[in-house]
VMD Tcl script that draws the C-alpha trace (Angstrom):
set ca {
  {-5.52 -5.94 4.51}
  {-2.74 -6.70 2.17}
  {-3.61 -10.40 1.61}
  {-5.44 -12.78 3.83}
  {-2.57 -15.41 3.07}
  {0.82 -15.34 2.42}
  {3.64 -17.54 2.90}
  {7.30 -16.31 4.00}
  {7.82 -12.84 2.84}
  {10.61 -11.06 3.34}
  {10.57 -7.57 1.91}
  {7.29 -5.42 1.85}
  {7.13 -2.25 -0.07}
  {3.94 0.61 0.76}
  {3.05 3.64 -1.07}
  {0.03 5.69 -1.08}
  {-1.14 7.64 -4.65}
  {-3.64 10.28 -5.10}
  {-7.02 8.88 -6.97}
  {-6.16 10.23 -10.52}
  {-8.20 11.67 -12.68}
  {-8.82 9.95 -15.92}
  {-8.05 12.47 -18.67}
  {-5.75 14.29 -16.74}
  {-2.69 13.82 -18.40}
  {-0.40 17.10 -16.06}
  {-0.65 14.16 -13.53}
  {2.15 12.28 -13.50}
  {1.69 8.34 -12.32}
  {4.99 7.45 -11.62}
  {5.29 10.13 -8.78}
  {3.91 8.86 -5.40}
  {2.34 11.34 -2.43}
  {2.68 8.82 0.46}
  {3.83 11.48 3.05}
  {2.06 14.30 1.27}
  {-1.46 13.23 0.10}
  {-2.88 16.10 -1.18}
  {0.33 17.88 -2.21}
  {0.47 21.02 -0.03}
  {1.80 19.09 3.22}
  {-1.58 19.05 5.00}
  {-2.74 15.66 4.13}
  {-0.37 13.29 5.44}
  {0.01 9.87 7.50}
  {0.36 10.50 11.14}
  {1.65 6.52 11.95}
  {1.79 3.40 10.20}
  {3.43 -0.42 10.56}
  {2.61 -3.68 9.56}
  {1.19 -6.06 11.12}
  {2.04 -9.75 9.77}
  {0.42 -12.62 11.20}
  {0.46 -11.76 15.15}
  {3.73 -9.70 15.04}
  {3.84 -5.89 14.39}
  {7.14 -4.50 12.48}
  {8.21 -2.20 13.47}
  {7.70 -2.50 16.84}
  {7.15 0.99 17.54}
  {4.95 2.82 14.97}
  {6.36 4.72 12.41}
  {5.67 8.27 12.02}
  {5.42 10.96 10.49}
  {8.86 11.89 11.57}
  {10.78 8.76 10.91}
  {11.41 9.85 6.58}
  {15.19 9.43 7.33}
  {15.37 6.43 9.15}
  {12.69 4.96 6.50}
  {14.62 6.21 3.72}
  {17.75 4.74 5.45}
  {15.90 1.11 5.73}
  {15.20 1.23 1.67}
  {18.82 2.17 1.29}
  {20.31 -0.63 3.41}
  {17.93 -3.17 0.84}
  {19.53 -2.02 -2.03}
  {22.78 -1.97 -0.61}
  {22.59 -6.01 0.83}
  {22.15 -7.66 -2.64}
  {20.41 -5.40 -4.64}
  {23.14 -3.42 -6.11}
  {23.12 -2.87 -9.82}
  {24.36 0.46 -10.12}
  {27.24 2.31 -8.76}
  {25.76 5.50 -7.24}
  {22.73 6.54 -4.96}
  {20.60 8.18 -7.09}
  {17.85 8.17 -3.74}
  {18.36 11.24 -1.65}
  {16.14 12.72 1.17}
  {15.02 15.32 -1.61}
  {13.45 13.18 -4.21}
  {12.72 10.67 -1.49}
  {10.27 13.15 0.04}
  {8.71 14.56 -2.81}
  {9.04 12.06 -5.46}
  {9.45 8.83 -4.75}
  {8.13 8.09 -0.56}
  {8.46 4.55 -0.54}
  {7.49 2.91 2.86}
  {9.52 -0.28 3.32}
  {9.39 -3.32 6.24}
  {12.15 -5.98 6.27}
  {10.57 -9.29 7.35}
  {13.48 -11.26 6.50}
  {13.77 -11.76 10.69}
  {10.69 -13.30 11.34}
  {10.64 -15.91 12.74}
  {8.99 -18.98 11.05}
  {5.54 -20.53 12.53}
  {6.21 -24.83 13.61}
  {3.39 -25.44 10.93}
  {4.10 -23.27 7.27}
  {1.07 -22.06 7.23}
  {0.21 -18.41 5.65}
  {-0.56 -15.31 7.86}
  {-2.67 -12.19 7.08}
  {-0.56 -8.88 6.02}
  {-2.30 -5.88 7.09}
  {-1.15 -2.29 7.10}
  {-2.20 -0.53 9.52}
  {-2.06 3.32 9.94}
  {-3.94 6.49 10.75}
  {-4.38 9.79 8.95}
  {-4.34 13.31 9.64}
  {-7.92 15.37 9.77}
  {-7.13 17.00 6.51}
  {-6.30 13.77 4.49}
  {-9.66 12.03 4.96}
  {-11.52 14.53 1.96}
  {-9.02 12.94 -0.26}
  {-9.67 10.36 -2.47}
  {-6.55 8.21 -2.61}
  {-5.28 4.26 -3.04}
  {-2.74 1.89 -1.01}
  {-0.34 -0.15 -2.89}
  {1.51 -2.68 -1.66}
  {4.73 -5.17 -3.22}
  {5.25 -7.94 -1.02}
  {8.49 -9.93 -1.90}
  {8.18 -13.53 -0.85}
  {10.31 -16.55 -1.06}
  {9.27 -19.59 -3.25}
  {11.60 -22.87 -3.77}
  {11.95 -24.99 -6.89}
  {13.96 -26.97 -8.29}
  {15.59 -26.60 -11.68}
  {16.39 -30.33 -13.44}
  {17.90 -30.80 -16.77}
  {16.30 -32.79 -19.15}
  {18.55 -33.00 -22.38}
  {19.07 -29.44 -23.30}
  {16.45 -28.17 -21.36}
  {16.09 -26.94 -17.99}
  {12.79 -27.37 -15.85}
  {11.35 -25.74 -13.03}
  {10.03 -28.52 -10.92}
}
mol new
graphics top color blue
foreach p $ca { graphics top sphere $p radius 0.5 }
foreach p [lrange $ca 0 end-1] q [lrange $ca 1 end] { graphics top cylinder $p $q radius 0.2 }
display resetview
C-alpha cells in the first residue's frame, strides 16, 4: 500500500532499488533496478498496476514486456507541460538500465460524488529468482491541492 488516503492524484511515479549496503560506496543510489533486481536479468517483475481506490490503471497489467510503451507514457508527461529542456535525454538504453521509472497517469479518473480519499496500492508479482533479494518500493504520487494566493500590502498569502 502506497497510502491508505489520498485525495486527487494525478501522476504516480514507481521504482524498485536494491537494499544497499551501508558502507558500500561502488553502489551507486541514484541508479534504479526496477526491471532488473538483482542486476544480471534474472530477478525481475513479471506484472504490475495500480490499483487506486476501486479502479485498476492500467486496465490490463503491465508486464514485463511493456518497457517501451512504459517508457513512451513517461515521455508523453514530460512532453504535456513538463518541458524544460529542449532534447530527450531518456532513451530505451538508459531507460532500461539506468533509470526504469514505472509511471500511471490518473489525471482521467474520474472523481467520487463525495471527495473523499482512496487507498493507492501497487500491486505486482515477482519472478522465482527475485524473492532472495532484499529490495525496497518507492513511490511519488503527484496530487492536486487548491489555495488561494491574496495580497496583503506587499505580501502575498497562501490562504
Amino acid at each position: 500500500m502506497i497510502t491508505p488516503g489520498v485525495k486527487d492524484p494525478k501522476h504516480v511515479f514507481v521504482f524498485i532499488q536494491q537494499t544497499r549496503k551501508q558502507n558500500a560506496y561502488t553502489q551507486n543510489a541514484y541508479i534504479f533496478d526496477t526491471f532488473d533486481i538483482d542486476g544480471d536479468g534474472s530477478a525481475r517483475l513479471d506484472i504490475y498496476r495500480l490499483l487506486y481506490g476501486t479502479t485498476f490503471y492500467p486496465e490490463l497489467d503491465y508486464d514485463n514486456d511493456f518497457k517501451i510503451r512504459i517508457l513512451n507514457d513517461l515521455i508523453n508527461f514530460r512532453y504535456r507541460k513538463n518541458d524544460y529542456n529542449t532534447g530527450v535525454q531518456l532513451q530505451l538504453a538508459n531507460f532500461e538500465k539506468l533509470y526504469p521509472i514505472i509511471y500511471f497517469d490518473l489525471r482521467n479518473t474520474k472523481e467520487s460524488v463525495t471527495g473523499d480519499p482512496k487507498k493507492l496500492e501497487f500491486h505486482y508479482r515477482l519472478n522465482e529468482a527475485a524473492n532472495a533479494h532484499d529490495y525496497t518500493i518507492f513511490a511519488l504520487v503527484l496530487n492536486e491541492n487548491e489555495f488561494v494566493l491574496k495580497q496583503i500590502g506587499n505580501e502575498l498569502v497562501a490562504v
